[in-house]
C-alpha angles and dihedrals in degrees: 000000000000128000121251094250087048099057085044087055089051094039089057094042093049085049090049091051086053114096101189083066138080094204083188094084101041132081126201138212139186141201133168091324099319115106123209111211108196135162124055149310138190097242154353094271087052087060099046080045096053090046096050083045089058099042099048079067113113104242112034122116103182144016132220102191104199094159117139118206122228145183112254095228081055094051102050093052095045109033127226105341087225117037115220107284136200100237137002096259082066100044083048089051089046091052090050101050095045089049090053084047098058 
């Protein structure tokens, strides 16, 4: 089995092949086999994009999808919706608080 920070590594370059996905604006998490995808996309078809990406990953096992979509005028304005976080409490918290803010 892979290592969290390997599956991390082939999540973000399966992101990165894929190219109905900005993997800028996403950030990626791993443990024990389930992936967090948070940050944001351009649309909903990014984010079923970014989900099937990541599946497609030998080794996970589960996928918690917390993308937000956004509109790219808003992105580029605004940044990434959900700055890179240490754990995936933490990832969960920030979701949360961008989406209150919004």
């Amino acid at each position: 089995m892979a290592t969290n920070g390997e599956l991390e590594s082939d999540v973000r370059e399966e992101l990165a092949w894929d190219p109905r996905v900005d993997a800028r604006e996403i950030v990626v998490g791993a443990d024990h086999g389930r992936i967090t995808l948070s940050g944001s996309v351009s649309s909903e078809a990014a984010r079923a994009a970014a989900a099937a990406a990541a599946a497609r990953v030998l080794g996970v096992r589960s996928i918690e999808n917390h993308l937000l979509v956004m509109d790219p005028f808003e992105q580029q304005q605004h940044g990434p919706r959900v700055p890179p976080a240490t754990s995936d409490k933490r990832r969960v918290t920030d979701v949360l608080r961008y989406a209150a803010s919004a």
